[in-house]
DRENFIVEX-311043 format. One line per 2 residues: number of its first residue (from 0); for each residue x, y, z of C-alpha. Coordinates in Angstrom, 3 decimals. Layout:
BEGIN
NUM	X:Y:Z | ...
//
This chain:
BEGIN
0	-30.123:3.632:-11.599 | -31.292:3.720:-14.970
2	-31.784:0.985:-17.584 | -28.948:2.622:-19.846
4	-26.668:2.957:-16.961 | -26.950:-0.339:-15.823
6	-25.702:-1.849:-18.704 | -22.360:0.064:-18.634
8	-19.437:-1.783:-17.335 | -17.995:-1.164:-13.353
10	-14.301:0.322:-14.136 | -11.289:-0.795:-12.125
12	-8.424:1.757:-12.534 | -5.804:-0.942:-11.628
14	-4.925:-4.654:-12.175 | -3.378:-5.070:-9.019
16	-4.273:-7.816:-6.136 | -7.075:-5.558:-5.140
18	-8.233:-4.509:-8.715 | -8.208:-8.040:-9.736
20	-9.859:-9.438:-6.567 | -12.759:-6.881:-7.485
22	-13.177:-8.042:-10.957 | -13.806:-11.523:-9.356
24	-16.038:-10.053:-6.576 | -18.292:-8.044:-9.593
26	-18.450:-11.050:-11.715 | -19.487:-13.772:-9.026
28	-22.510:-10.764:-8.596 | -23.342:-10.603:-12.136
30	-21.844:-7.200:-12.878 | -19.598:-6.912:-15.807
32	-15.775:-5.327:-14.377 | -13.297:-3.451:-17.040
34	-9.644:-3.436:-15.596 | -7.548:-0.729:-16.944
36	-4.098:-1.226:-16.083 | -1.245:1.215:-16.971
38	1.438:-1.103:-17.099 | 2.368:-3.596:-19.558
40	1.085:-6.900:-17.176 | -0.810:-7.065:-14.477
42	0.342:-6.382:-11.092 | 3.305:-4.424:-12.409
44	4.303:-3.083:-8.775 | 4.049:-6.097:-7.129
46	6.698:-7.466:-9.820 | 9.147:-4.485:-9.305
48	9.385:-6.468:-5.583 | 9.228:-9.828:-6.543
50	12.121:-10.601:-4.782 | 10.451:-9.483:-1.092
52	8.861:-12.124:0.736 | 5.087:-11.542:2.513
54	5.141:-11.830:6.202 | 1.614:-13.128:5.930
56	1.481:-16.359:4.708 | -1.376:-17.237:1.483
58	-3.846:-17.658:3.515 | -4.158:-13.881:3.721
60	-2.818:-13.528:-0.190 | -5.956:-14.903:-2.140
62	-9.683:-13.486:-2.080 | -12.508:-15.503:-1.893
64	-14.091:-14.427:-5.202 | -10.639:-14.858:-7.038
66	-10.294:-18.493:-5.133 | -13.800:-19.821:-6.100
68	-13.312:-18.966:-9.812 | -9.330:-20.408:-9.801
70	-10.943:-23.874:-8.000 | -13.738:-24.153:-10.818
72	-10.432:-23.642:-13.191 | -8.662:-26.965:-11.899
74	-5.941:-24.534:-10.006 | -3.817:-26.155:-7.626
76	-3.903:-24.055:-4.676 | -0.057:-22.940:-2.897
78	0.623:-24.444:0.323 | -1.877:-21.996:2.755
80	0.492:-21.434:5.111 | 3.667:-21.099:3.202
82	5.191:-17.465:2.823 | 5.096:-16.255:-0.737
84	7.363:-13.714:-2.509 | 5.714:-11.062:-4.488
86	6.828:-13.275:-7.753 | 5.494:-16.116:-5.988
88	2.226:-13.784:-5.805 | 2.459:-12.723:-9.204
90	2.681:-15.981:-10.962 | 1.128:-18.838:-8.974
92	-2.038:-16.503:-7.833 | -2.232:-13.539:-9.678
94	-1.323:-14.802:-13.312 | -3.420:-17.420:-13.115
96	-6.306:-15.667:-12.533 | -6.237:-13.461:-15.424
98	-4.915:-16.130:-17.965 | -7.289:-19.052:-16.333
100	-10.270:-17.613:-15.640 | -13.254:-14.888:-16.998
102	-11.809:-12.107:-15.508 | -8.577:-11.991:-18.134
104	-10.981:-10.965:-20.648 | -11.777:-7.948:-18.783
106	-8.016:-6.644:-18.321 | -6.310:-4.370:-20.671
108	-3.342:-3.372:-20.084 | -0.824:-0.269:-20.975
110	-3.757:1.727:-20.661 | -3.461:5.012:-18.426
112	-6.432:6.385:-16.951 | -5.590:9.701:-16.870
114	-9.425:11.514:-15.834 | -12.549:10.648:-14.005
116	-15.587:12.845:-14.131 | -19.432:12.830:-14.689
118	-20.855:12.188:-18.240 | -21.544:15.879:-19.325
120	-21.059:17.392:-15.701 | -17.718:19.004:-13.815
122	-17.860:18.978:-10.267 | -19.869:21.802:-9.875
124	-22.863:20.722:-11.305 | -25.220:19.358:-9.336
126	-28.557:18.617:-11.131 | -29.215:15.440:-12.325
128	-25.750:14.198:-11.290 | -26.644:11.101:-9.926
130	-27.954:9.741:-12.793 | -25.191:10.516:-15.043
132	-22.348:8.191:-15.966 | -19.053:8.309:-15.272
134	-16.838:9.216:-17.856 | -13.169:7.575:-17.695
136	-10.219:9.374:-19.957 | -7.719:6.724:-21.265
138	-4.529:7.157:-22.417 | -3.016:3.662:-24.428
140	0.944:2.976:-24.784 | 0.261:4.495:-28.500
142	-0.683:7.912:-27.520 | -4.498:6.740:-28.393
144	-6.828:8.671:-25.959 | -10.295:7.255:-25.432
146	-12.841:7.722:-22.977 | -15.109:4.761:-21.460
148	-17.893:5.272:-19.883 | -19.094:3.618:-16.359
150	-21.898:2.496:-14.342 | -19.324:2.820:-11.390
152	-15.619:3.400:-10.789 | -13.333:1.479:-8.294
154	-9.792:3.253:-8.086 | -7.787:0.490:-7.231
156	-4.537:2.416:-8.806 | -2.317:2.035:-5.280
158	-0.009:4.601:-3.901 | 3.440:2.957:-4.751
160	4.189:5.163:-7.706 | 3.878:8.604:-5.319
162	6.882:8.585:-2.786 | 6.617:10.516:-0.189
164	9.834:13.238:-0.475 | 12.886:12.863:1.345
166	12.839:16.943:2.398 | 11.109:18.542:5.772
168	7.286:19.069:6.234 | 6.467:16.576:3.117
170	8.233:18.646:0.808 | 11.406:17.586:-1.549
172	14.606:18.563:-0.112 | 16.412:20.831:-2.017
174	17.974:18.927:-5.032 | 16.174:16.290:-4.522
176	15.391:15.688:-7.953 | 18.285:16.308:-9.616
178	19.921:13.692:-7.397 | 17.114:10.974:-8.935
180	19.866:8.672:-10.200 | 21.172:8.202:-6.455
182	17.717:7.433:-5.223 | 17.109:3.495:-5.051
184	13.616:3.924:-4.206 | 11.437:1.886:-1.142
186	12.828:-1.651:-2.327 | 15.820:-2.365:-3.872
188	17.033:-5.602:-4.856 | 19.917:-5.583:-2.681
190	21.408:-9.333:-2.566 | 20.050:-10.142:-6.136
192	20.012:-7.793:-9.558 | 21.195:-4.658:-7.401
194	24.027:-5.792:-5.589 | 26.978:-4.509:-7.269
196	25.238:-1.128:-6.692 | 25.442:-2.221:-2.388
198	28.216:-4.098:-2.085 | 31.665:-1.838:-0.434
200	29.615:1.089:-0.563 | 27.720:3.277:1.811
202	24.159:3.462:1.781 | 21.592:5.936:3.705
204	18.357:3.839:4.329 | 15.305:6.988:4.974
206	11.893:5.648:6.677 | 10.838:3.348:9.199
208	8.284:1.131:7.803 | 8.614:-2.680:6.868
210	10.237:-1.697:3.285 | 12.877:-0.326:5.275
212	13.212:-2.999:7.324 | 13.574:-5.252:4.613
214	16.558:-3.516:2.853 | 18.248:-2.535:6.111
216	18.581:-6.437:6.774 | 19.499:-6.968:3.134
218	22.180:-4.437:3.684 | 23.417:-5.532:6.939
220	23.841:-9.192:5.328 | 25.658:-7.649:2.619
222	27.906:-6.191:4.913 | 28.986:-9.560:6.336
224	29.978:-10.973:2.571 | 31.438:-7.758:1.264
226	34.007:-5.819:3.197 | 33.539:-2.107:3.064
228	29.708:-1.663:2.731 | 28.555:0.590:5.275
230	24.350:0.778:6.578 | 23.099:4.356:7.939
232	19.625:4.445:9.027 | 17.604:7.683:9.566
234	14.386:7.948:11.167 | 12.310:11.345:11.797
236	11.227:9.961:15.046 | 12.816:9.703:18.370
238	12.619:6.134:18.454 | 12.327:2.557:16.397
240	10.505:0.406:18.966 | 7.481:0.460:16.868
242	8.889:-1.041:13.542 | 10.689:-3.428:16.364
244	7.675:-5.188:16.981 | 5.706:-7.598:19.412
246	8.705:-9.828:19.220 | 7.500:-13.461:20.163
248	3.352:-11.762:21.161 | 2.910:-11.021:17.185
250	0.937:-13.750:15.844 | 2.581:-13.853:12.969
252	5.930:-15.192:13.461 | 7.926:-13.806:10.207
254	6.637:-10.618:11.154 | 7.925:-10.225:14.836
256	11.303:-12.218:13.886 | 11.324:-9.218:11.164
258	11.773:-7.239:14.210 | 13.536:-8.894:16.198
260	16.234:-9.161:13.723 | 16.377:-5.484:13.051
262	16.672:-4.356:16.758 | 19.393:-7.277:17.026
264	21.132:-5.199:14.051 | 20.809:-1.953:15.417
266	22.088:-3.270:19.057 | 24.991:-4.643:17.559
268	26.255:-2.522:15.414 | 25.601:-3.776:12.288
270	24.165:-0.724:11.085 | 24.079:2.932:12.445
272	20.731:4.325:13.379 | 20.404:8.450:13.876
274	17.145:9.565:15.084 | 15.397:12.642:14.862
276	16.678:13.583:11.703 | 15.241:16.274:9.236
278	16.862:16.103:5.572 | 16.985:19.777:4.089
280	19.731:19.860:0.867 | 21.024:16.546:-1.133
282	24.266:17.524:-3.138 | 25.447:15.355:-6.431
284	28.951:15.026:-7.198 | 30.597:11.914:-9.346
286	29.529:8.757:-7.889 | 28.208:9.656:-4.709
288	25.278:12.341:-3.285 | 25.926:14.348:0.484
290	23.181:14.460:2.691 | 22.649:17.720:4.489
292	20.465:18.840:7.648 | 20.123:18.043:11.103
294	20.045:14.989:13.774 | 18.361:15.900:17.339
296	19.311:19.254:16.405 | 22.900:19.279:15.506
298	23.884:19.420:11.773 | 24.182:16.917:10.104
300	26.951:16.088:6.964 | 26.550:12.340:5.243
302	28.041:11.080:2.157 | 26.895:7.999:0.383
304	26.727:6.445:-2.693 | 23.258:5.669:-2.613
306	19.846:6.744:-0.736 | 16.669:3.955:-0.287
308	14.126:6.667:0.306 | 11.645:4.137:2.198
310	9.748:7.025:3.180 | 6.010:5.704:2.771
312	3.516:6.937:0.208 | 0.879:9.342:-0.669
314	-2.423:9.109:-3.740 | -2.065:10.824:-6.969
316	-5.512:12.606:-6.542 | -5.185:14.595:-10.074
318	-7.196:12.416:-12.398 | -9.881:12.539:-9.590
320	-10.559:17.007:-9.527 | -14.072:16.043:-11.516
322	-15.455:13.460:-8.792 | -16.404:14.852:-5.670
324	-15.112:13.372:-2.909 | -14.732:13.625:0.685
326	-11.276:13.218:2.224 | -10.009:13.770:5.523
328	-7.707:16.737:5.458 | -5.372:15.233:7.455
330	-4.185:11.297:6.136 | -6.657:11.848:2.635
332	-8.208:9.000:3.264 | -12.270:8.846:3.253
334	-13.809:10.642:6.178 | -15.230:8.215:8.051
336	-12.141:5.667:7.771 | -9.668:8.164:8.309
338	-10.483:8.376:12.270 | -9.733:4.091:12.122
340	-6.359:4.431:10.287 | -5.017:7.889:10.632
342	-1.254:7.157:12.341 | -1.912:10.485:14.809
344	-4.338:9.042:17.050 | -3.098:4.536:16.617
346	-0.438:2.254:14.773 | -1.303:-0.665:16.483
348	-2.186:-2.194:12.768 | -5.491:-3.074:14.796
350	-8.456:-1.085:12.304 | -12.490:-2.332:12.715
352	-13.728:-4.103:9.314 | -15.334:-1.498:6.521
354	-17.051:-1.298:3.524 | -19.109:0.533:1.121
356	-20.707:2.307:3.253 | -17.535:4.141:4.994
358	-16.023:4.149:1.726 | -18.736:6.175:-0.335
360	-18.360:9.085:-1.901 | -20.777:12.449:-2.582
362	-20.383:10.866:-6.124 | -22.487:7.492:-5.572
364	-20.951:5.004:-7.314 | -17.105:5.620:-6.815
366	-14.837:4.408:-4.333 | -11.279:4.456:-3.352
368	-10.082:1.059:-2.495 | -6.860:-0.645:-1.844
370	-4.125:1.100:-0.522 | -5.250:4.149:-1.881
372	-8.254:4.161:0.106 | -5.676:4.426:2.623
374	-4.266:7.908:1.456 | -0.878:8.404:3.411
376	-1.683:6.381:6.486 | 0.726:3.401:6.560
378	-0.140:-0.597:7.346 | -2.410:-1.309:4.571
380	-3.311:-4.609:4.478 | -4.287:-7.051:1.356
382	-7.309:-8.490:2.746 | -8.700:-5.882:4.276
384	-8.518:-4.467:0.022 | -9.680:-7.823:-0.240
386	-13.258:-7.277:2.002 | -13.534:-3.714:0.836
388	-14.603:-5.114:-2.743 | -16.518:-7.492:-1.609
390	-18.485:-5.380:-0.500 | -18.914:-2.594:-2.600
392	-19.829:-5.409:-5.241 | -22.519:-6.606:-2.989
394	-24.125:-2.909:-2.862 | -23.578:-2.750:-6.355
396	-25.763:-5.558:-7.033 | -28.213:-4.398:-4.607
398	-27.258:-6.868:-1.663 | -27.395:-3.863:1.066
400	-27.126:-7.002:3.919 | -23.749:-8.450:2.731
402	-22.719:-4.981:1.888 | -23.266:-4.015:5.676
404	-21.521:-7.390:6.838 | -18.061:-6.663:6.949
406	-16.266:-9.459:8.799 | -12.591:-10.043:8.753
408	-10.919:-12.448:11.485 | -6.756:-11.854:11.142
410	-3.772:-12.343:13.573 | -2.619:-9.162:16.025
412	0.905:-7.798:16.114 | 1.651:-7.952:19.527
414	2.405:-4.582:19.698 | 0.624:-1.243:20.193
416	1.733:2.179:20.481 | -0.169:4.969:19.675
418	2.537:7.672:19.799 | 6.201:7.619:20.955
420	7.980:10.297:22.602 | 11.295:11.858:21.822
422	13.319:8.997:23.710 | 11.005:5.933:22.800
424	8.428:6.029:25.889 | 5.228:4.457:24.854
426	2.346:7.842:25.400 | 0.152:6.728:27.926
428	-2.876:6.375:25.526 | -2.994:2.934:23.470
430	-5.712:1.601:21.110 | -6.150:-1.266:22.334
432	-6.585:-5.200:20.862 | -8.943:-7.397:21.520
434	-7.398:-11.183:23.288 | -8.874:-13.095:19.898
436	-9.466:-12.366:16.299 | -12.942:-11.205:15.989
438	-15.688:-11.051:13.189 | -17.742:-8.029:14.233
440	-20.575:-6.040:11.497 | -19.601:-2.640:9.910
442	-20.032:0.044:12.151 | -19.256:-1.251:15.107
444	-16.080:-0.025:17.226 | -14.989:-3.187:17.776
446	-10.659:-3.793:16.940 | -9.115:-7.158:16.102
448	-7.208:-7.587:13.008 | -3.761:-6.783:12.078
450	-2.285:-8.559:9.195 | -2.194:-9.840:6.195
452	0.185:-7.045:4.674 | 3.603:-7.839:2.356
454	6.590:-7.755:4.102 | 7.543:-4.016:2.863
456	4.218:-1.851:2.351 | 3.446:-1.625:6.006
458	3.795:1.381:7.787 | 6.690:3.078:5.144
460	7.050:6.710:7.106 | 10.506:7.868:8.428
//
C-alpha cells in the first residue's frame, strides 16, 4: 500500500454494535476508523427494538476492543451475566462508547452512504486497481453529497432495513405494498407503545425466526389481558420444531425457555399455527387487510387487522455494483463462508470461527461484516461480528498471525437439524456439535459456537 493511501482513513458504513466494535478494534491497531451512520444516533435499529430483551446475556454483548477503551474511561461495567434489552444495549454499552471514549469523534451521523467504488476506476477496470482508493459517495440529512475517500471499507450497514417479502419465491405478494400501513414489520412493540394497535384484534404473525417468536408470545400474553385478540401464525415450512429449540440441552437458558414457551403456546391453543403456507394476494379494505393463498395446498382466506411480516432479511447490494465482490449465488454471503452458514445444508447455529481471510474480497481492502456478511442466511450472531473485526483490523495493520487466529468459545443450542421434512421429521443428515465450546484457528472445520445473538435477529425466515 502506498504512502498516500495509508494515510486515508478505514470507512465503516454503519454505527451499529459491529461498526462501532470495529472503530475500537482499528484504533487499539493504530488505524484511524470514520463511521458513517445514516441515522440520526448511533445504533438506530437496535433502538427501534429497545424494548426486546437478548437471550445472550453481556457477556456476549461487549467486544474486547470497545471494553478495554470503556475500562480506561472509568465505565462501570453491567452485571456480565444479566440479560440486556436492546435499550439496555444502546445506552449502558453502546452510548457510552461513542460519548466516553476516542471513537465518538470518528462517528457522524445522518450521513447516507449511498456508493462505493475505486478512486478513478468502475468495476471493469483492472490495471492498477489495487493501488487505488476507495471512493465513498455520501449523502447528509441536508441533501449535501460528498465523497470520502478510503484506505479500506468495512460495510457494517446490517440487513434490518431489507425485509424479506411476504409473497412466493422471495417476491412481494401482490399488493403488498399498497397494504404498507397494515404491515407491523419483524418487531412490534406489542405490550408497550403498540398495544392499542394488538389488543381485541386479530393479528397474522409471518416467519419463524426468534423475532417471531418474540411477538407471538407478546401476542399470546395480550390475549390473556384483552378479550378478543386473536394470534395466527404462518410458517412456509412443514414444521416449527426448529424455532422450538433444545429445550433444557441449550446452554443458554432464556433461549431454550424461549422455546419452550412457544411450543407450550402452540400446544395449547393460545395461538393458531398453519403450516405450509404460501401468501400470493394481500387485499386492503377500511381497517383491516385479507390474506390470500394457500395452506398444505388448500386455499387459504384470512382477515386481520394487522400482519408482523417476521420474514428474515436480505443486503441492499446497490451502493456496492463498483466493488467487485464475490458472493455465493445462493445465501449472498462471501464464498467461502457461505458453505458454513448457508440454511440449505445446517441451522444448528453451530458455524467454525472466520476472519479476514474468508471474508476478502477481489477488491483487497473491503469487507462485508456484521450481519450483512451474512447475506440472507439467518442466526447471525454479535460476537461472531464482534471477531470478524478484530480481525480484519489485525490484517489491516499488518498482523497476518492474529488475523489468521480466529478463536471464539460460545454456548450450543441444544438443538440441530439440518432440514425438516413436510411433517417435522428431523432429515437424517445433521451438522453436528462438538460436547464443549472450543477455540479452534481459521480454517479449520472444527464447529462449536452458537450464541450470542438478540433475542429476535436469529434465524427470521417463514
Amino acid at each position: 500500500m502506498t504512502n498516500s493511501l495509508q494515510t486515508l482513513p478505514v470507512v465503516v458504513i454503519g454505527a451499529g454494535p459491529v461498526g462501532l466494535a470495529a472503530a475500537a478494534e482499528l484504533l487499539e491497531r493504530g488505524l484511524e476508523p470514520l463511521l458513517l451512520e445514516a441515522g440520526p444516533d448511533v445504533a438506530a435499529a437496535v433502538a427501534s427494538w429497545g424494548h426486546v430483551r437478548l437471550f445472550s446475556p453481556w457477556r456476549y454483548a461487549i467486544d474486547g476492543a470497545a471494553r478495554r477503551l470503556l475500562d480506561d474511561a472509568g465505565w462501570t461495567s453491567p452485571d456480565l451475566e444479566a440479560l440486556p434489552t436492546g435499550s439496555d444495549l444502546v445506552e449502558d454499552y453502546l452510548r457510552p462508547l461513542v460519548e466516553r471514549t476516542p471513537v465518538g469523534q470518528r462517528v457522524r451521523t445522518g450521513v447516507r452512504v449511498v456508493g462505493v467504488s475505486r478512486d478513478g476506476a468502475d468495476r471493469t477496470q483492472s490495471l492498477g486497481r489495487d493501488r487505488r482508493a476507495f471512493r465513498v459517495r455520501t449523502v447528509a440529512a441536508d441533501g449535501t453529497v460528498q465523497d470520502v475517500l478510503a484506505r479500506a471499507v468495512l460495510d457494517a450497514s446490517g440487513t434490518f432495513g431489507t425485509r424479506n417479502p411476504l409473497g412466493v419465491g422471495g417476491l412481494p405478494a401482490l399488493g403488498e405494498r399498497e397494504a404498507a400501513e397494515f404491515l407491523a414489520g419483524p418487531l412490534p412493540d406489542v405490550l408497550g407503545a403498540q398495544r392499542e394497535r394488538f389488543a381485541g384484534r386479530h393479528t397474522l404473525v409471518v416467519g419463524m425466526g426468534h423475532s417471531a417468536a418474540n411477538t407471538l408470545l407478546a401476542l399470546v400474553q395480550l390475549a390473556a389481558e384483552e378479550p378478543g385478540t386473536q394470534v395466527t401464525w404462518a410458517i412456509r415450512g412443514g414444521s416449527a420444531r426448529r424455532l422450538f429449540g433444545g429445550g433444557a440441552d441449550d446452554e443458554l437458558p432464556a433461549r431454550g425457555l424461549l422455546g419452550e414457551r412457544l411450543k407450550a403456546a402452540s400446544e395449547s391453543g393460545a395461538l393458531t399455527l398453519l403450516t405450509r403456507v404460501q401468501i400470493e394476494r394481500l387485499e386492503t379494505s377500511e381497517g383491516s387487510v385479507r390474506v390470500l393463498g394457500t395452506v398444505r395446498d388448500q386455499p387459504l382466506v384470512l382477515d386481520v387487522a394487522t400482519v408482523v411480516d417476521a420474514t428474515g432479511f436480505r443486503p441492499d447490494l446497490d451502493i456496492l455494483r463498483e466493488i467487485r465482490l464475490d458472493l455465493d449465488p445462493v445465501v449472498e454471503a462471501p464464498r467461502q463462508l457461505a458453505p458454513l452458514i448457508d440454511p440449505n445444508l445446517h441451522s444448528c447455529g453451530t458455524v467454525p470461527p472466520h476472519g479476514e481471510s474468508v471474508l476478502a474480497h477481489p477488491d483487497q481492502g473491503f469487507y462485508l461484516v456484521g450481519m450483512k456478511s451474512y447475506g440472507r442466511a439467518p442466526t447471525f450472531l454479535l460476537a461472531t461480528g464482534y471477531e470478524q473485526v478484530r480481525s480484519i483490523a489485525a490484517a489491516l495493520a499488518g498482523d497476518r498471525a492474529a488475523a489468521d487466529d480466529v478463536q471464539l468459545s460460545l454456548p450450543e443450542t441444544g438443538v440441530c437439524s439440518t432440514d425438516l421434512a413436510a411433517d417435522g421429521a428431523e432429515a437424517a443428515a445433521c451438522c453436528g456439535t462438538s460436547p464443549a465450546p472450543v477455540a479452534v484457528s481459521l480454517g479449520l472445520p472444527s464447529l462449536g459456537f452458537a450464541s450470542g445473538v438478540v433475542h429476535g435477529r436469529s434465524g427470521d425466515s417463514a
